[in-house]
C-alpha positions, 0 to 999 in steps of 0.5 A: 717128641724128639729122639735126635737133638742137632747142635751146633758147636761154636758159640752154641757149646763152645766159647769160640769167640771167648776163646779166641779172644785170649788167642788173639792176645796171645798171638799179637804178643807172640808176634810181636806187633806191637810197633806195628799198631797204634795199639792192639784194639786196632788190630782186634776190631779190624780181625772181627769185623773181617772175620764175621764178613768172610765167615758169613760169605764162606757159610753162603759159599761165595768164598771157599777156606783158603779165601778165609784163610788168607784174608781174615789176617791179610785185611786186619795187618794190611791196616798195620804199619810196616808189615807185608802180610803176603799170602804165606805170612798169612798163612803161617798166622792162621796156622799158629792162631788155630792152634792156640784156639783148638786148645783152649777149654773154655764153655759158654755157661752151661754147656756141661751141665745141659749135656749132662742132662739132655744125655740122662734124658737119652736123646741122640745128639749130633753135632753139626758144624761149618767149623774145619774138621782138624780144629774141631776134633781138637776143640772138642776134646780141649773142652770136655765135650767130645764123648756126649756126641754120637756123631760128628757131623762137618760141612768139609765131609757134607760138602756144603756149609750150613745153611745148605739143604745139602749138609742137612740131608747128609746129616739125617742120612749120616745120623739115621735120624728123622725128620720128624723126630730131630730138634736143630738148635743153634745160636745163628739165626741164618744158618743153624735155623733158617738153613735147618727150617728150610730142610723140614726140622724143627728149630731151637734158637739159642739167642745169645747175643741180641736178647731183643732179636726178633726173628724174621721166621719164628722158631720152634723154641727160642732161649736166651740161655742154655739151662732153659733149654733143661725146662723145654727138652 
């Protein structure tokens, strides 16, 4: 039914969140802030509940990357004591928190395996990501997963996020791919399959993190792992 298989790459393939949990430790420690926070859990759900924000308005388009940049950081210091997180302190954090990040290996469970498979099945497979293009590169080729992809497809090239119509289209021109024979799946109910629903494609929701969530525009396919997307495809 489906030559083409759209796949979204963070929390879909990639453990971005697993990830960036140890870089957070990793920078916190390199940072020393230690004397700054009561303790680090202060600081870490400060960074995600900024973070989930900024990234939901960035994907809309209400904020544009160096917005994100900044203030995913600037927010969660600002509840520290004794620190100035000014602009380019900010930055300089982002810089060195992306690159702890964009090394790290680490899969949601089953990655490999269904690559391997739905490769041996021979679909064309794309990956379509909001994620910034100097990361992403790094990520992939940290992971294991760069050489199962015969395109990558980055909203920084499409000039427009998920759930934009506008990165679609430019990834079925890109990819030379059809409507009626592409499969987007993806674990962001709002932008990997509304955005895609909206564009004429067929959707697969990987549901990850709410087993009970009930979408308010059904999907084509709904999973709750990876590997029963191997009993679909």
């Amino acid at each position: 039914m489906y030559s083409d298989l759209f796949i979204d790459f963070d929390d879909t393939l990639y453990d971005t969140r697993g990830n960036a949990i140890i870089a957070l430790f990793e920078l916190f420690e390199a940072r020393k802030w230690a004397d700054n926070f009561p303790t680090p859990k202060v600081f870490f759900d400060s960074y995600w509940k900024t973070n989930v924000d900024l990234w939901r308005q960035y994907a809309n388009g209400e904020i544009d990357r160096d917005f994100l940049m900044v203030e995913r950081f600037r927010r969660p210091l600002s509840v520290g004591k004794g620190l100035n997180p000014t602009r380019e302190y900010c930055l300089d954090v982002s810089d060195q928190f992306l690159e702890l990040c964009s090394v790290k290996p680490g899969v949601v469970e089953g990655a490999h395996e269904l690559m391997d498979y739905l490769k041996s099945r021979g679909y064309r497979m794309h990956l379509c990501s909001n994620g910034f293009h100097e990361v992403q590169y790094k990520k992939l080729r940290s992971c294991g997963l760069m050489d199962y992809f015969d395109t990558i497809v980055l909203s920084e090239d499409a000039g427009a996020n998920k759930p934009s119509q506008v990165f679609f289209d430019y990834a079925l021109r890109t990819t030379g791919a059809k409507k009626e024979n592409t499969l987007m799946i993806g674990d962001n109910y709002d932008t990997d399959i509304l955005g895609a629903m909206n564009a004429g494609l067929d959707t697969m929701l990987f549901n990850r993190w709410q087993k009970d969530f009930m979408p308010p525009k059904k999907p084509t396919f709904s999973v709750n792992a990876l590997k029963e997307i191997m009993t679909i495809l």
